[in-house]
C-alpha positions in Angstrom: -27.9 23.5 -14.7 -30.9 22.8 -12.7 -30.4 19.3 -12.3 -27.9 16.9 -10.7 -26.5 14.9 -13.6 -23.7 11.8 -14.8 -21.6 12.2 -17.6 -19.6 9.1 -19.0 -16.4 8.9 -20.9 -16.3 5.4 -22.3 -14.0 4.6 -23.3 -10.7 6.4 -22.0 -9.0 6.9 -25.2 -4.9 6.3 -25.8 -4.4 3.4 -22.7 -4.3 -0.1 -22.7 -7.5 -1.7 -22.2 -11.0 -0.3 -21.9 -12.2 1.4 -18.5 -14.9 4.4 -18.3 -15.2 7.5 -16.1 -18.2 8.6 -14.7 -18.4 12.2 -13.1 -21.3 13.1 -11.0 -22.3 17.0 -11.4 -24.4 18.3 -8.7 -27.4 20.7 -9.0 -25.0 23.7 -9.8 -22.6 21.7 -12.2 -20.0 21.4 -10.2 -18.6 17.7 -9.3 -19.4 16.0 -6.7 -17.6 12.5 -7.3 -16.0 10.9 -10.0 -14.7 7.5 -10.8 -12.7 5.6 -12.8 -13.9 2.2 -14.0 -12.3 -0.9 -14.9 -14.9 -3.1 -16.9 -13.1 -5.9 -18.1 -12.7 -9.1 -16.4 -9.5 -11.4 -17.0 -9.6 -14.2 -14.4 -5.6 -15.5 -14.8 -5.6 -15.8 -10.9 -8.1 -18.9 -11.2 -7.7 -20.4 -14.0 -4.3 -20.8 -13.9 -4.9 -23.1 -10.7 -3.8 -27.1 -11.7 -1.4 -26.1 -14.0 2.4 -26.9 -13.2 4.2 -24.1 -11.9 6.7 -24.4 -14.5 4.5 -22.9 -17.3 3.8 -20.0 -15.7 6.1 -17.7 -17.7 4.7 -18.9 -20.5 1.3 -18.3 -19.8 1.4 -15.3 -17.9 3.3 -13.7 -20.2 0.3 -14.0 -22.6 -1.4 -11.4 -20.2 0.0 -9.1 -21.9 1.0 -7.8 -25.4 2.7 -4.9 -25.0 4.9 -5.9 -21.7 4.9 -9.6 -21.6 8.2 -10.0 -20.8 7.7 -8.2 -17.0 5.3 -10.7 -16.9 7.7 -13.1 -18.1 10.4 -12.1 -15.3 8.1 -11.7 -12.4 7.0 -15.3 -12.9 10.2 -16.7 -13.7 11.7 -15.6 -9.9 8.7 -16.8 -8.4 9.6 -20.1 -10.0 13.0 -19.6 -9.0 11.4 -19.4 -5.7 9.8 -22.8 -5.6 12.8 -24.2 -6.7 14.9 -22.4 -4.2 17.5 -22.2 -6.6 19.8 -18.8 -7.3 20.4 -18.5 -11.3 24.2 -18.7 -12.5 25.2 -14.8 -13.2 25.0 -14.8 -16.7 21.4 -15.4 -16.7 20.9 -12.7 -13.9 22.7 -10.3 -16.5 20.7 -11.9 -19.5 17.5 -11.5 -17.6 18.3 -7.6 -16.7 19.0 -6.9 -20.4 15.9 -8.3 -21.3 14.3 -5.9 -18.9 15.8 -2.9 -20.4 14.9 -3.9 -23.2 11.5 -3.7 -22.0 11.4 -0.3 -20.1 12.9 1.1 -23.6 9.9 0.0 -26.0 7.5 0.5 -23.4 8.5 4.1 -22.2 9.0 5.0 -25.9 5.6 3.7 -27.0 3.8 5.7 -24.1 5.7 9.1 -24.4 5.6 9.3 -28.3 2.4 7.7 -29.0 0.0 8.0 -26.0 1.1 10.7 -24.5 2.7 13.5 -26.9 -0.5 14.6 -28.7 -1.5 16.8 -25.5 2.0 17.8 -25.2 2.6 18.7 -28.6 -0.9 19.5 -29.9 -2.6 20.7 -27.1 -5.3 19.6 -24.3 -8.1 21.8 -26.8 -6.3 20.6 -30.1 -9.1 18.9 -32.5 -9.7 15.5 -31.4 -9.7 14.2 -35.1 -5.8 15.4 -34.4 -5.2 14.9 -30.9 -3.5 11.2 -31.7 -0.3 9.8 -33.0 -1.4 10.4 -36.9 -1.6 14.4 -35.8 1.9 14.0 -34.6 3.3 12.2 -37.6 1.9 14.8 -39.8 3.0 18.2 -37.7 5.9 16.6 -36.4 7.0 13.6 -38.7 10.6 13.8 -37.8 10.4 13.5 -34.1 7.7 10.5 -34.5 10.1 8.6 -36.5 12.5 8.8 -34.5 9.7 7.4 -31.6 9.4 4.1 -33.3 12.8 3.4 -34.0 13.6 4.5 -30.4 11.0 1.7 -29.5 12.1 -0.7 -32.2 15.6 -0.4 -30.6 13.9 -1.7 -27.3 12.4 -4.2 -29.5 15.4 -5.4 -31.2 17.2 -5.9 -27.5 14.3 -8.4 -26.7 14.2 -10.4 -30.2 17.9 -10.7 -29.8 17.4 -12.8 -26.3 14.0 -14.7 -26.9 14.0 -14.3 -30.8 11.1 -12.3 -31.4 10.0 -9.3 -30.1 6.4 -10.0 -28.2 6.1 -13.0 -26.2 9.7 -13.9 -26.2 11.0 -17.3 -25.3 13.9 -16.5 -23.1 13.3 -16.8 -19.1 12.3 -20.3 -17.4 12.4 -21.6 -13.9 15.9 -21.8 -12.7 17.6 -19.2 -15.4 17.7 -18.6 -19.6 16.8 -20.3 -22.3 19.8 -18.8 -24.5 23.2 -17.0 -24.2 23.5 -13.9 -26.1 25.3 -14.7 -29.2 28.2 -12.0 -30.0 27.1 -10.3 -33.1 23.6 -9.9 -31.8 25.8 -8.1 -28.6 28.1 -6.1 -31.0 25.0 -5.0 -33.1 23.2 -3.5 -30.5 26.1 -1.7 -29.6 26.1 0.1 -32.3 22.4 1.7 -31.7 22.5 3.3 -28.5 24.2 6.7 -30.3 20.6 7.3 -31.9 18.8 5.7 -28.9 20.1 8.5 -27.0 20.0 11.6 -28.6 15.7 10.8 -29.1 15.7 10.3 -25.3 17.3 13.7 -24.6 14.9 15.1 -27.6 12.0 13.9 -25.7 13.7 14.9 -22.5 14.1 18.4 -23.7 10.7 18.6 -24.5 9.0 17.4 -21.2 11.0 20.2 -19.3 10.1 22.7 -21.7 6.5 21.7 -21.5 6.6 22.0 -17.7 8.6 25.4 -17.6 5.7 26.3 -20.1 2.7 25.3 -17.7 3.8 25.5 -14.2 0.8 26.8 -13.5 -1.2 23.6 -14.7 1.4 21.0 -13.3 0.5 22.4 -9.5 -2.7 22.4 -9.7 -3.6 19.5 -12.1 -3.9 16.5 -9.9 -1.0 17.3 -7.4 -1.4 15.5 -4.3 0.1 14.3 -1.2 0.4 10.0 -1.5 3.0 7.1 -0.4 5.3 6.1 -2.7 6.9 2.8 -3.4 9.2 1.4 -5.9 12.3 -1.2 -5.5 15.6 -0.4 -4.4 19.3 -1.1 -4.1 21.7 -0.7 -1.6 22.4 2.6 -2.4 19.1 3.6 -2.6 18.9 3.4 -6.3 15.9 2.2 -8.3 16.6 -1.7 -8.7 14.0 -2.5 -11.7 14.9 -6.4 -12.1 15.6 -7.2 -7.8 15.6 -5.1 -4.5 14.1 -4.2 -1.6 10.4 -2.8 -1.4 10.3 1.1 -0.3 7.2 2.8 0.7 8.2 7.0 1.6 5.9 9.6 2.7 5.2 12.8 0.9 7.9 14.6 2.9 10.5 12.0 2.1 10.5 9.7 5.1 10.3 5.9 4.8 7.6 4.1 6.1 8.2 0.8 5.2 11.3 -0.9 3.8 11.5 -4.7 3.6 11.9 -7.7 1.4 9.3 -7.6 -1.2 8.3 -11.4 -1.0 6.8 -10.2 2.7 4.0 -7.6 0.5 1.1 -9.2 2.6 2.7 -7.9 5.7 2.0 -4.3 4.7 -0.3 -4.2 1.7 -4.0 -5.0 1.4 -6.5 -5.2 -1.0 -9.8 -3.8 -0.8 -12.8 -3.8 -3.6 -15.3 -1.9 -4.6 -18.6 -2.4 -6.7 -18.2 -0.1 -9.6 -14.7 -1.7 -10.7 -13.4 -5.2 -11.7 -10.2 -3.8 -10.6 -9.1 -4.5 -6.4 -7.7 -1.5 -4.8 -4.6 -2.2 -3.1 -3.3 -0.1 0.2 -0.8 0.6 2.5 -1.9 -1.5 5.4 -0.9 0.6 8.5 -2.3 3.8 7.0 -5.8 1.8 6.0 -8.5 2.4 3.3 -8.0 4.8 1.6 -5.8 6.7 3.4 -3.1 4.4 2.6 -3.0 5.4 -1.0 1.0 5.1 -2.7 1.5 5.5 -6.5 4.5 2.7 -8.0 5.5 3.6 -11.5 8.2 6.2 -12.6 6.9 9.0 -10.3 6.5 6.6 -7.3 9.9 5.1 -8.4 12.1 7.9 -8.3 10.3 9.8 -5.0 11.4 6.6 -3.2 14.7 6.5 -4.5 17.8 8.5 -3.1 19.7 8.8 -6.3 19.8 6.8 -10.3 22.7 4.8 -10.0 24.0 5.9 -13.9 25.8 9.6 -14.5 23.3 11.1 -16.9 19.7 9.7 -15.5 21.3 11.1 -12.0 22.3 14.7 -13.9 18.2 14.8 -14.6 17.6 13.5 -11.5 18.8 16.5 -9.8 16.9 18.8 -12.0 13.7 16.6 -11.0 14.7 17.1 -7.2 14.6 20.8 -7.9 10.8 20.9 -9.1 9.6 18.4 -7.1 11.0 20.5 -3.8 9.1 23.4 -5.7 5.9 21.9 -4.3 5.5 19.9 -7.3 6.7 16.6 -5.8 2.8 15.0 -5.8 1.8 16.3 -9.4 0.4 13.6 -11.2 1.9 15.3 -14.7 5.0 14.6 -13.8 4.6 10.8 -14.7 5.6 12.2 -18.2 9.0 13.6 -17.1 9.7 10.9 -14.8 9.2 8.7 -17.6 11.6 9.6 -19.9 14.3 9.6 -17.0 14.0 6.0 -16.3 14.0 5.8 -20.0 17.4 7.3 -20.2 18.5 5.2 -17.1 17.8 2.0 -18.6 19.8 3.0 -21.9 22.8 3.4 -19.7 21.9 0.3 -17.6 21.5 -1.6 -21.0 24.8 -0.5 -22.7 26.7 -1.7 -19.3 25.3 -4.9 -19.5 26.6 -5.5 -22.9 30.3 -4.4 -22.3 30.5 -6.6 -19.0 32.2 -9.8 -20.9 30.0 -12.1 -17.8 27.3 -11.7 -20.1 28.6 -13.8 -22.7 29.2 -16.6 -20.4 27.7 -20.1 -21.4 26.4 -20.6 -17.5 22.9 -19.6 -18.1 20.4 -22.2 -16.0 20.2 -23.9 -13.2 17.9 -27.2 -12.5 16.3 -28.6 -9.5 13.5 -30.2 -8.2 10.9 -28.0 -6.2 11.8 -27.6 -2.7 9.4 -25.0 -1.3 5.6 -25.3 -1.3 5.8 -20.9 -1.9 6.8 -18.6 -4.3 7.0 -14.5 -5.0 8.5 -13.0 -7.9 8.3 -9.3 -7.9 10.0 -6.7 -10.1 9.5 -3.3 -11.4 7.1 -3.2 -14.4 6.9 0.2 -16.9 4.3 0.6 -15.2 4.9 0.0 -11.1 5.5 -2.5 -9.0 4.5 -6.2 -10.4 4.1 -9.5 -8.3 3.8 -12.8 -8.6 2.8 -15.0 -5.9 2.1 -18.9 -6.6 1.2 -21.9 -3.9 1.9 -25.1 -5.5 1.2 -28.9 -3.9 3.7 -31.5 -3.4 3.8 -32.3 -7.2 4.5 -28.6 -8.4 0.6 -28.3 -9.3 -0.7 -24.7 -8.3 -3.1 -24.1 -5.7 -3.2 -20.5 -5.7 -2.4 -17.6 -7.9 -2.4 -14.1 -6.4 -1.2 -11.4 -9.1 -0.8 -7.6 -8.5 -0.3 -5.8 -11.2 0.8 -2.0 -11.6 -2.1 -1.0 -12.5 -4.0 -2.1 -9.7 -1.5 -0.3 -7.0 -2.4 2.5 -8.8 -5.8 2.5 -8.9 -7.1 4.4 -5.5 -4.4 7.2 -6.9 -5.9 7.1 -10.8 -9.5 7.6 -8.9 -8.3 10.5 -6.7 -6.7 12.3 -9.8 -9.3 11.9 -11.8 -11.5 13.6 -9.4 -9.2 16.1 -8.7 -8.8 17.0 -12.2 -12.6 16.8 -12.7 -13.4 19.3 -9.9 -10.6 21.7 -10.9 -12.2 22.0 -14.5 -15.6 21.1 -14.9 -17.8 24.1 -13.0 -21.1 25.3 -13.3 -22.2 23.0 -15.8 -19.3 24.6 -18.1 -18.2 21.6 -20.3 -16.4 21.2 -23.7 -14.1 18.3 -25.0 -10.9 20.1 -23.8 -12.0 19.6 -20.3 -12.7 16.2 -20.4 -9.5 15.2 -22.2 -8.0 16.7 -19.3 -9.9 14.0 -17.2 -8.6 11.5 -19.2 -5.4 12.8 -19.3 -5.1 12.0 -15.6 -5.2 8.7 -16.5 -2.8 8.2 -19.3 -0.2 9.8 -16.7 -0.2 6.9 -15.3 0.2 4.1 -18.6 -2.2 2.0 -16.7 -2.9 -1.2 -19.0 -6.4 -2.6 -18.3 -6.8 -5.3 -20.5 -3.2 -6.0 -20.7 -3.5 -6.4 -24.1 -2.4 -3.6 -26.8 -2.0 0.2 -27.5 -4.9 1.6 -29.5 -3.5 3.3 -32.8 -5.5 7.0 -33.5 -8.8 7.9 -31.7 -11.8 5.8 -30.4 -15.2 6.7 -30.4 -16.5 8.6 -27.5 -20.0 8.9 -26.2 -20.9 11.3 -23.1 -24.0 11.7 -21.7 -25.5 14.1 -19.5 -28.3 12.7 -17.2 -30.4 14.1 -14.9 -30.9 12.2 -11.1 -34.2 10.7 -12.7 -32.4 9.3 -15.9 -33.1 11.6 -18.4 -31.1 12.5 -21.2 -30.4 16.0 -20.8 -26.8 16.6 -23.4 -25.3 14.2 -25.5 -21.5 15.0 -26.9 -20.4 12.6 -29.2 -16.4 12.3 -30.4 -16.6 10.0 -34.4 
């Protein structure tokens, strides 16, 4: 190859959303930049300004289809936050459930849809293949078992805010509802199933990665900061805790109450993306990189905090001492961890007899002009920040969603991933659904919108510096 040259991937196939990525090939065909691109444009964060506070869950919730109940949460403690108010502790424990509830559909949707065709068919598998219909037809057991393992989550949701997207369950000041004792004893009785799929899709990450150690070091496996909420202990707290940012060798750099995140991130923007690029203010742009989410989540945390997620934490420890601690592949093992966490968090919750308590919300009339709500999404890190006027009425909305913490590590993997296996012009479909693979390690939702069922339609073309068309690979 002669000629410097672009080739596009648009759109990213199995995430939320719609984003592109653009790899820049230099005279030789090696890479000599990539990006990843967020094209769409939302807006919540100003035209939710003059609304009263108190709708906020409901209408940020709407930002999302497939986790509008983080959405949900995080806006409801900022709310709490105007109020000033602590909820009663039935609706702490009501909120929490919902929350597993969450993690569970979420992580099972990712792992079995999104994310098992590479792991079960193949990065070079036939694209026609390479989705959730290939899986259901080579392994139609194990995807069954997916959906109901998701459905489960779903059913924990519907059984709080009585359906299963866009519940109506948390509001300023508490819940909505107490959990009614056969929905309680019915759930119950589906966490046997729940958790012999999660150590099925347990047992196959760790086979997968016993299988290709050799691709999880050097497939995007970098040094960042990592950040996810914590207890006391040091144990990931998903619904309320404090904010942890740790170095790649394990020390902490930051710990500190999470409504004080302008004291240590920043956000910075760049032209190509709709998307800002939050950062770790002491270590700048873009040094300050961190990744939130499972992998960021559980290299912060000191231990799980439940017998059996802490049994695979150890084995976890093990790899990621085995210089694997930075590989971006490991989202996918991670994953399923916290997955098997919050079944054990979720069972506890419905044996503790508080949770049936009639206590569920407490009201008040606003008393501070501030509030931030921030809890651990699926995805990473999620915050709410509102500043409302004397009457409740919002003045300013600032949102930062997982996604977005993520995004200066998404662009770094992706070009890491690109330079590792595009060379010398040497390109074929396999490679680039590597690239994109980067990405789906991650769950990011774009749009905030919905999963894509099966395979999109993919266009890449090869340019020279000058514009011209030089290759053009199309996927049907």
């Amino acid at each position: 190859m002669s000629r410097s040259s672009k080739l596009t991937i648009n759109p990213v196939s199995r995430i939320e959303g719609h984003g592109k990525i653009t790899i820049h090939l230099d005279e030789n065909g090696d890479v000599s930049e990539s990006h990843f691109h967020v094209t769409q444009f939302r807006g919540y964060e100003r035209f939710c300004q003059g609304r009263p506070f108190e709708e906020m869950p409901v209408i940020t919730q709407r930002i999302c289809g497939i986790c509008p109940v983080s959405h949900q949460l995080a806006s409801a403690k900022a709310c709490d936050a105007i109020l000033g108010v602590d909820i009663p502790p039935t609706a702490r424990l009501l909120r929490e459930l919902l929350h597993m509830g969450q993690f569970i559909q979420s992580h099972a949707l990712h792992f079995f849809h999104l994310a098992s065709p590479d792991l079960l068919l193949g990065w070079d598998s036939d694209p026609a293949k390479r989705n959730v219909v290939g899986v259901i037809a080579e392994y139609p057991d194990l995807a069954l078992k997916g959906i109901q393992l998701r459905k489960f989550g779903q059913e924990i949701i519907k059984a709080l805010g009585g359906k299963k997207v866009h519940p109506a369950f948390s509001v300023p000041g508490g819940v909505i509802n107490p959990l009614d004792g056969s929905d309680r004893d019915n759930l119950l009785s589906g966490f046997a199933q729940a958790y012999k799929t999660t150590r099925a899709a347990l047992s196959i990450v760790k086979d997968w990665i016993g299988n290709n150690l050799d691709e999880v070091q050097r497939f995007a496996n970098f040094s960042s900061i990592y950040a996810g909420l914590v207890d006391e202990n040091g144990c990931p707290a998903l619904y309320d805790g404090k904010m942890r940012m740790r170095d790649q060798d394990g020390s902490t750099l930051a710990e500190f109450n999470p409504a004080r995140y302008l004291d240590f991130i920043a956000e910075q923007v760049e032209s190509w993306s709709y998307l800002k690029f939050p950062f770790f203010k002491s270590r700048g742009y873009p040094d300050g990189c961190y990744r939130v989410g499972p992998l960021g989540r559980l290299n912060a945390a000191d231990a799980m905090g439940t017998v059996e997620a802490q049994e695979e934490f150890g084995y976890y420890h093990s790899l990621s001492q085995n210089g694997l601690k930075g590989s971006t592949l490991l989202f996918h093992y991670t994953r399923m961890i916290e997955l098997l966490y919050c079944l054990e968090k979720a069972e506890n919750l419905l044996e503790d007899d508080l949770i049936r308590g009639r206590d569920i919300r407490t009201t008040a009339d606003p008393s501070n002009r501030e509030g931030v709500g921030v809890i651990e999404a699926p995805r990473g890190t999620l915050i709410h920040h509102y500043q409302v006027d004397k009457y409740g009425i919002l003045e300013k909305v600032n949102l930062i969603v997982a996604t977005g913490h993520n995004n200066l590590a998404m662009n770094r993997s992706v070009n890491l991933v690109a330079r590792e296996y595009i060379r010398g012009g040497q390109i074929r479909e396999g490679l680039l659904n590597r690239v994109e693979g980067a990405i789906r390690c991650y769950d990011p939702c774009l749009s905030c919108s919905t999963h894509a069922l099966g395979k999109m339609p993919l266009k890449i073309e090869i340019l020279s510096s000058i514009g011209e068309l030089l290759n053009e690979i199309r996927r049907p």
